[in-house]
Each structure stands twice: as C-alpha cells, then as structure tokens.
DSSP file (Angstrom, degrees, kcal/mol; ACC not computed):
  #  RESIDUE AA STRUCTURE BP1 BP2  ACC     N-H-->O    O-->H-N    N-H-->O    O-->H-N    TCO  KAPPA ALPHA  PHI   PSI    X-CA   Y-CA   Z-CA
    1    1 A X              0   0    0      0, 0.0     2,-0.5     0, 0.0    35,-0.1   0.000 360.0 360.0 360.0 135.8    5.9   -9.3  -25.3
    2    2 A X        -     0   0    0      1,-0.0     2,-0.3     0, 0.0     0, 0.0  -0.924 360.0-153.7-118.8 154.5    9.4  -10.3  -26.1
    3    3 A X        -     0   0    0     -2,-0.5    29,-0.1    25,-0.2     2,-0.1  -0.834  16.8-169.3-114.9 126.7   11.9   -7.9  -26.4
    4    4 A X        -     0   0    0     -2,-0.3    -1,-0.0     1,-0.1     0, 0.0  -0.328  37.2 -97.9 -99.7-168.4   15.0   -9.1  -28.8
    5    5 A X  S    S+     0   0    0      2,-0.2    -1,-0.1     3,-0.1    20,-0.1   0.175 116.9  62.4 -99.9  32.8   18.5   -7.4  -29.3
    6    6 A X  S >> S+     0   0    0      2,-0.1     4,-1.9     3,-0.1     3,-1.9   0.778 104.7  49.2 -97.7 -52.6   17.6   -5.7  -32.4
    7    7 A X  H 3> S+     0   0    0      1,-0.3     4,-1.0     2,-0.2    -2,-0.2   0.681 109.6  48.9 -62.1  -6.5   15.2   -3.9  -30.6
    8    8 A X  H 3> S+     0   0    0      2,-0.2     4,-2.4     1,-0.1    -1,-0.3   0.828 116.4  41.9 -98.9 -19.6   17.4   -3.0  -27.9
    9    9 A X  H <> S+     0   0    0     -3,-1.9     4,-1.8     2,-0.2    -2,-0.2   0.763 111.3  58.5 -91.6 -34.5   20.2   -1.7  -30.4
   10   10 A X  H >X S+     0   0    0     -4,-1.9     3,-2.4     2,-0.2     4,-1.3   0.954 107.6  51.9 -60.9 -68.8   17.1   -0.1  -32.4
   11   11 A X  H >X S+     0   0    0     -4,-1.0     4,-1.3     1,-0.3     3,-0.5   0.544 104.9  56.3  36.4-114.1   16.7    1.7  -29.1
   12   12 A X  H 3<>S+     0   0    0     -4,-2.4     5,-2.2     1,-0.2    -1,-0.3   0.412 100.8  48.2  66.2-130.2   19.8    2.7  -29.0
   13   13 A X  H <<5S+     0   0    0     -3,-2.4    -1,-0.2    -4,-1.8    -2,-0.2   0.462 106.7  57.2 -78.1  -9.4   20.2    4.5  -31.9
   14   14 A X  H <<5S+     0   0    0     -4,-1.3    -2,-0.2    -3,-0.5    -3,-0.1   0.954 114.7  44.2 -89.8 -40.3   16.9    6.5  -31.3
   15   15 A X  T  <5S-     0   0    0     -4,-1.3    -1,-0.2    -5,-0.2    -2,-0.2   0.581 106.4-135.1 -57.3  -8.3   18.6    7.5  -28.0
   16   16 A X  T   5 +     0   0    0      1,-0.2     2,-0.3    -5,-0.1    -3,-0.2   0.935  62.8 125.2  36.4  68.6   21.9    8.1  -29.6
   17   17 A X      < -     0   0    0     -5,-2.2    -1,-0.2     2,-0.0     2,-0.2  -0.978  58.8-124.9-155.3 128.9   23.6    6.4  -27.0
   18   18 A X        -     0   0    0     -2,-0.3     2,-0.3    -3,-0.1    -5,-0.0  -0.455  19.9-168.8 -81.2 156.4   26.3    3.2  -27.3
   19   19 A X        -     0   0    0     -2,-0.2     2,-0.1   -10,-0.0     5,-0.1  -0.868  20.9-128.8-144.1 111.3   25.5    0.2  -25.4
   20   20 A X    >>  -     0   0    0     -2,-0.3     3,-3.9     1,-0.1     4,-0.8  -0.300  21.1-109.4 -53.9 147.5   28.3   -2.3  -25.4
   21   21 A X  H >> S+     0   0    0      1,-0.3     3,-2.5     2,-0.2     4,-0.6   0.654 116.6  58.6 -17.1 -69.7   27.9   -5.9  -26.2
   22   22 A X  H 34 S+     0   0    0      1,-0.3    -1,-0.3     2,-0.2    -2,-0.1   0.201 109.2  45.7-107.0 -27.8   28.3   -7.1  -23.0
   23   23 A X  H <> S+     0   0    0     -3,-3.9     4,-1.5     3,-0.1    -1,-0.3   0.345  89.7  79.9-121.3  -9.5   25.2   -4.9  -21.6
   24   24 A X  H <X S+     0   0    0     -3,-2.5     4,-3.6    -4,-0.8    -2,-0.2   0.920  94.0  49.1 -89.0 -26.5   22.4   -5.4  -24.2
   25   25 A X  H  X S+     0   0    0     -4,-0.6     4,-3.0     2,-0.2    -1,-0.2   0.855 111.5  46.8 -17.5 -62.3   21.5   -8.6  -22.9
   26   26 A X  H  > S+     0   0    0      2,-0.2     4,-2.2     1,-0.2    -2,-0.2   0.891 116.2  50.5 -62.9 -43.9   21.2   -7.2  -19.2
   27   27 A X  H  X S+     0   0    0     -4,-1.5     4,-0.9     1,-0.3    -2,-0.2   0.968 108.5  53.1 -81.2 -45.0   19.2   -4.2  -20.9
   28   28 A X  H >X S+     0   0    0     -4,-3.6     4,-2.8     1,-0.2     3,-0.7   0.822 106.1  46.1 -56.8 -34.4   17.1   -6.6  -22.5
   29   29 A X  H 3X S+     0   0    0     -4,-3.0     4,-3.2     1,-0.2     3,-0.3   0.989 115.6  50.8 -68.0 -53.1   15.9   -8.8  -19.6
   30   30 A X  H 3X S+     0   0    0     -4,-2.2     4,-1.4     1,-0.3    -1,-0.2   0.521 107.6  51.5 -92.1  20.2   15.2   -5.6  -17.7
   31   31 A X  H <X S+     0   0    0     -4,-0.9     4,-2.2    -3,-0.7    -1,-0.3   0.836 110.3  51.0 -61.7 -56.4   13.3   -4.1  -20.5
   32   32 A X  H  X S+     0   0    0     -4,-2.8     4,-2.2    -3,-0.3    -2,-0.2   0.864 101.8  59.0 -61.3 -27.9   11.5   -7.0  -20.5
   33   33 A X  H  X S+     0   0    0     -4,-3.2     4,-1.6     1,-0.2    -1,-0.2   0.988 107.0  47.3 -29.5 -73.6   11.0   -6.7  -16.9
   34   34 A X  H  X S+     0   0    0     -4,-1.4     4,-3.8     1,-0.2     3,-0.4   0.924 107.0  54.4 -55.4 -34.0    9.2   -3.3  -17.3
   35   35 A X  H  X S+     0   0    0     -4,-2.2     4,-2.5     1,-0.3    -1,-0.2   0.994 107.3  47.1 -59.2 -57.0    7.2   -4.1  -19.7
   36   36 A X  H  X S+     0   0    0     -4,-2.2     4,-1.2     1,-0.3    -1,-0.3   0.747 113.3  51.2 -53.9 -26.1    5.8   -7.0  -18.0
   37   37 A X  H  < S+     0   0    0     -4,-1.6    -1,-0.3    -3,-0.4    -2,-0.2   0.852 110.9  48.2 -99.0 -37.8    5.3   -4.9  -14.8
   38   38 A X  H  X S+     0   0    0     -4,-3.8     4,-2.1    -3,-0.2    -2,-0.2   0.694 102.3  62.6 -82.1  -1.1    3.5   -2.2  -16.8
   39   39 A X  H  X S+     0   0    0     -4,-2.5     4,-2.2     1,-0.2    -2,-0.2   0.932 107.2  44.5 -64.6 -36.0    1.3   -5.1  -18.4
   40   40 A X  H  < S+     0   0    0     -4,-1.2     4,-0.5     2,-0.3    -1,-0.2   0.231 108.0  63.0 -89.7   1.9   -0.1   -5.8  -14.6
   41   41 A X  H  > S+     0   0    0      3,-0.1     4,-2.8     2,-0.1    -1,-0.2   0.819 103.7  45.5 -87.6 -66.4   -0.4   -2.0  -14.4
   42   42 A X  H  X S+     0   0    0     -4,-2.1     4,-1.5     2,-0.2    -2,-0.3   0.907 110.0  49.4 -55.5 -44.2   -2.8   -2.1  -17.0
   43   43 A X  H >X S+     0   0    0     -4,-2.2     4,-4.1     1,-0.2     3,-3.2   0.991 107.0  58.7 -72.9 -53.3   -5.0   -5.1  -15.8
   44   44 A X  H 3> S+     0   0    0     -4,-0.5     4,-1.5     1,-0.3    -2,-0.2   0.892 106.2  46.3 -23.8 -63.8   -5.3   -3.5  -12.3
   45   45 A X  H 3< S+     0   0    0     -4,-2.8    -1,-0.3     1,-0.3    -2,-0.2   0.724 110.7  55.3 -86.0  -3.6   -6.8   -0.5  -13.7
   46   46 A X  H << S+     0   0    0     -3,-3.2    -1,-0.3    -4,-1.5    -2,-0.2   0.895 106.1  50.7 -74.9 -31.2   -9.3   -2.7  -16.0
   47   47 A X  H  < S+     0   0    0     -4,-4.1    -2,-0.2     2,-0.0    -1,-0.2   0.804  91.1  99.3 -86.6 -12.3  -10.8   -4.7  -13.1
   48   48 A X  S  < S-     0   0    0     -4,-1.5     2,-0.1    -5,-0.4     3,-0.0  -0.207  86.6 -89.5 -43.6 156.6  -11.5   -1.7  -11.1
   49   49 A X     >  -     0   0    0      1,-0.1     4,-2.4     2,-0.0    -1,-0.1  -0.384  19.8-145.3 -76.3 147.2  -14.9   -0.2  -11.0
   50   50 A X  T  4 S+     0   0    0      1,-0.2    -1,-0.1     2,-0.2    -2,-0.0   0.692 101.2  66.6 -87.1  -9.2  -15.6    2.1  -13.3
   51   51 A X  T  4 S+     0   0    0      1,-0.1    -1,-0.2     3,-0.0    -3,-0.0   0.983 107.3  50.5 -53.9 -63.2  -17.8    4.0  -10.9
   52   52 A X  T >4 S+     0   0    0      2,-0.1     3,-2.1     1,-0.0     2,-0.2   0.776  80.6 101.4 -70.7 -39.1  -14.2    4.6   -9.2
   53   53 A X  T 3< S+     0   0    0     -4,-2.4     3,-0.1     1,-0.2    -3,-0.0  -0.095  93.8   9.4 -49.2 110.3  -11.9    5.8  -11.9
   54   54 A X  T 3  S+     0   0    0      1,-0.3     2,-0.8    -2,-0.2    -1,-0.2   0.727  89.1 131.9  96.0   5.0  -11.4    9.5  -11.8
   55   55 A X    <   -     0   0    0     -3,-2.1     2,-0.4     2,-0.0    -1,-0.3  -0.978  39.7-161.0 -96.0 130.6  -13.1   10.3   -8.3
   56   56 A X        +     0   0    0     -2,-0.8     2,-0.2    -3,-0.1    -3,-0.0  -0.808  23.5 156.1 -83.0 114.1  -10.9   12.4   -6.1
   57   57 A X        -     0   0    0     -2,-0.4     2,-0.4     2,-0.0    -2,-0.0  -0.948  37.4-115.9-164.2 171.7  -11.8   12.3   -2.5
   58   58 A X        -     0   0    0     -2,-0.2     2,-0.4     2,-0.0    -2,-0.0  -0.976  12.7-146.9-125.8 116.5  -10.1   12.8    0.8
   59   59 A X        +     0   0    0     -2,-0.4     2,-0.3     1,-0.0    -2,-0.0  -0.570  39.2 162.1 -43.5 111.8   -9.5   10.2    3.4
   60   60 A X        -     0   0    0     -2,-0.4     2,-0.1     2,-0.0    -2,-0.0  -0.990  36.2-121.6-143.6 119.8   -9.8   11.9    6.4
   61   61 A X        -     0   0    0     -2,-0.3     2,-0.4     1,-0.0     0, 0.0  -0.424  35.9-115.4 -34.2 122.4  -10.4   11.5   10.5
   62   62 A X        -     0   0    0     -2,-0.1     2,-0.2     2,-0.0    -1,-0.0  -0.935  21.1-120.7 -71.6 140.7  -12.8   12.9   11.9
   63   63 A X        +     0   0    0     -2,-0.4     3,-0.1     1,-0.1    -1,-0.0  -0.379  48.7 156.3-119.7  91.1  -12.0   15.6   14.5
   64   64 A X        +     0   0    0     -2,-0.2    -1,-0.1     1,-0.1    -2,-0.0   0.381  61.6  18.2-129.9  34.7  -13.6   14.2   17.7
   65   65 A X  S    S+     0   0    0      2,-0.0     2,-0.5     0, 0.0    -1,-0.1  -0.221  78.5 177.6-174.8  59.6  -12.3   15.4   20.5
   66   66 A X        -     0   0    0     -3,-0.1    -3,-0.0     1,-0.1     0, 0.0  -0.637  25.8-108.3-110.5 173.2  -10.5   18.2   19.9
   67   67 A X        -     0   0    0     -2,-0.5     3,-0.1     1,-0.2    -1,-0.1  -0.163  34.4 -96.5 -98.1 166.6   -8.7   20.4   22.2
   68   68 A X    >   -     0   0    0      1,-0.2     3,-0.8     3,-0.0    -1,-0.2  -0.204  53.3 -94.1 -62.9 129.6   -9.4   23.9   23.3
   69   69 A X  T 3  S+     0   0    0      1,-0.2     2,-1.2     2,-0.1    -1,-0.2  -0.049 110.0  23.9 -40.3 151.3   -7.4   26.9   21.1
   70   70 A X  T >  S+     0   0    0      1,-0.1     3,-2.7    -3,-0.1    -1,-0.2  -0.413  76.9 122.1  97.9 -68.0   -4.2   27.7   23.0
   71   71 A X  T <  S+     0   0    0     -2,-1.2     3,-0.4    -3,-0.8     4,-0.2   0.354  82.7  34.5 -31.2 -59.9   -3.5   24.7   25.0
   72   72 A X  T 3> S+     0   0    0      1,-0.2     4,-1.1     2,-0.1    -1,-0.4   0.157  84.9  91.5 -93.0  12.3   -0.4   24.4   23.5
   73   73 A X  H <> S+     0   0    0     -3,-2.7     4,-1.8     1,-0.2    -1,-0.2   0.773  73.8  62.3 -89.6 -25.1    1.0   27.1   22.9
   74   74 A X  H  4 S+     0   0    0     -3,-0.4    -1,-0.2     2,-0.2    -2,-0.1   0.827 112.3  52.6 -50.6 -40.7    3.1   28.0   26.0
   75   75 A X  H  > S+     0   0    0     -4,-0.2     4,-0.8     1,-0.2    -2,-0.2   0.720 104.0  47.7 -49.5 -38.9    4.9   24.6   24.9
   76   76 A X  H >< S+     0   0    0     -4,-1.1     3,-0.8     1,-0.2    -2,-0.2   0.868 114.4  45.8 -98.5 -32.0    5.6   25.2   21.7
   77   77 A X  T 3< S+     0   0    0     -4,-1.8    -1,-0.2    -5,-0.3    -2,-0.2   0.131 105.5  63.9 -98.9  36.2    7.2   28.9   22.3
   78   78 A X  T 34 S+     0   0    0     -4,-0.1    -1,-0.2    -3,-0.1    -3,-0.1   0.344  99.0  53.5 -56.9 -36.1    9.2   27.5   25.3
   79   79 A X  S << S+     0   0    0     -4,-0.8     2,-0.3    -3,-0.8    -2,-0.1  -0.500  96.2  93.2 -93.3  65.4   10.9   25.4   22.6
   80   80 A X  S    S-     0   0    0     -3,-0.1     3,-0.1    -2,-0.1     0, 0.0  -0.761  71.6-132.6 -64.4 136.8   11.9   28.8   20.3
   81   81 A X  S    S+     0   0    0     -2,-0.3     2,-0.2     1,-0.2    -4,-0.0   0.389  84.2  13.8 -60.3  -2.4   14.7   30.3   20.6
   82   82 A X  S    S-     0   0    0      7,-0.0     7,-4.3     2,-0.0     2,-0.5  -0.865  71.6-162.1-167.8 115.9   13.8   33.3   20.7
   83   83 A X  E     -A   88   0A   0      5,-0.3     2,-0.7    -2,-0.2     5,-0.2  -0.932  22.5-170.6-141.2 145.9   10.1   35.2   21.4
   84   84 A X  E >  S-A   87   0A   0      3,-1.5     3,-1.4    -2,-0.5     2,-0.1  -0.848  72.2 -55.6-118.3 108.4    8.3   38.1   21.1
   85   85 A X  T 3  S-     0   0    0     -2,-0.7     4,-0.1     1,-0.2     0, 0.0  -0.421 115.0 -25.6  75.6-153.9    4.7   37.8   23.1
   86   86 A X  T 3  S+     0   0    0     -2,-0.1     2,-0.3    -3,-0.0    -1,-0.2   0.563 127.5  73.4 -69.5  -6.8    3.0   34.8   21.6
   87   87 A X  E <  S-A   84   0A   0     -3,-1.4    -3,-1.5     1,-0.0     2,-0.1  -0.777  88.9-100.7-107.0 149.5    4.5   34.6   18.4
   88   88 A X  E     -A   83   0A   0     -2,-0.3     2,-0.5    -5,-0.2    -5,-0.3  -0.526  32.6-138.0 -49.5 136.9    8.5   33.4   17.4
   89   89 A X        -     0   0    0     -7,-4.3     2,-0.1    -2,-0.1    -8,-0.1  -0.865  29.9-178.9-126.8 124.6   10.4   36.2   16.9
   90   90 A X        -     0   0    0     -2,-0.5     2,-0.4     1,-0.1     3,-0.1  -0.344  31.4 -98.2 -91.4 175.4   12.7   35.6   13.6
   91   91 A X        -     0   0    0     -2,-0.1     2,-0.1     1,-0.1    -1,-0.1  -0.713  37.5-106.6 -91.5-177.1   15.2   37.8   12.1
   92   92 A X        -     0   0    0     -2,-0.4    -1,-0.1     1,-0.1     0, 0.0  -0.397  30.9-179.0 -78.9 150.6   14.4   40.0    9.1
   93   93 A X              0   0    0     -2,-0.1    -1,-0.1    -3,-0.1    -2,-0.0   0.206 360.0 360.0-135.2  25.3   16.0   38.5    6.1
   94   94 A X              0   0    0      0, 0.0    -2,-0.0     0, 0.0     0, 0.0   0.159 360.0 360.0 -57.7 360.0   14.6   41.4    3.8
C-alpha cells in the first residue's frame, strides 16, 4: 500500500494536529513503514496452524530435584535487616 501526502495531511486533520511541510514526507515513509511491518504481521498469523491459534498453555520445567522446605531460609533472614523468629520483621505502616 502506498501511502501519499494527502493522506498524511488527511491524517492530520482527523488528529487535529499541524504537521509542517518539512515533516510530512518523513511521516509518510514511516507510515509506510508500519504498514508494511503490520502486513508481515498478518501473514505470520495466516501460516500458523490453525490447531494453534487461541491455545493458552504454560511452558514450564519440570521440578526434578527439588530441595527439602527450609534449606534456605537461615540465608535469606541473615540477609534482613531486621528479624523476628523466622519471619522479616517490617515496620507497621498502618
């Protein structure tokens, strides 16, 4: 699609915004830009399987060796500043 500089001055005026001379060029090549970038947007999503479009799933490890509850926890409330027991002891801000 080519984009001319009536269409960039129609534009424009639907934004209500001036665009010197000097810039509607500039605006037009990177109009055209986008367009072109959202044509390749669109054929990507035609040559996918349709099988795939719209499935939601979660890429995930699996958990295979993990470690025992605790383990770390003298470590991480050695770096707190401040603790009460096992837990991080905060102030109130209530």
């Amino acid at each position: 699609m080519t984009i001319e500089i009536k269409d960039v001055e129609h534009l424009a005026g639907l934004a209500r915004i001036a665009i010197p001379d000097t810039e509607k060029e500039i605006l037009r090549n990177d109009l055209e830009g986008i367009l072109a970038y959202v044509s390749q947007i669109k054929e990507g999503e035609m040559s996918t399987e349709k099988s795939e479009i719209g499935v939601l799933r979660n890429v995930m490890r699996e958990d295979k060796n993990p470690h025992e509850g605790g383990l770390f926890t003298e470590d991480i409330l050695a770096g707190a500043p401040s603790r009460q027991g096992n837990r991080v002891q905060v102030k109130k801000i209530l």
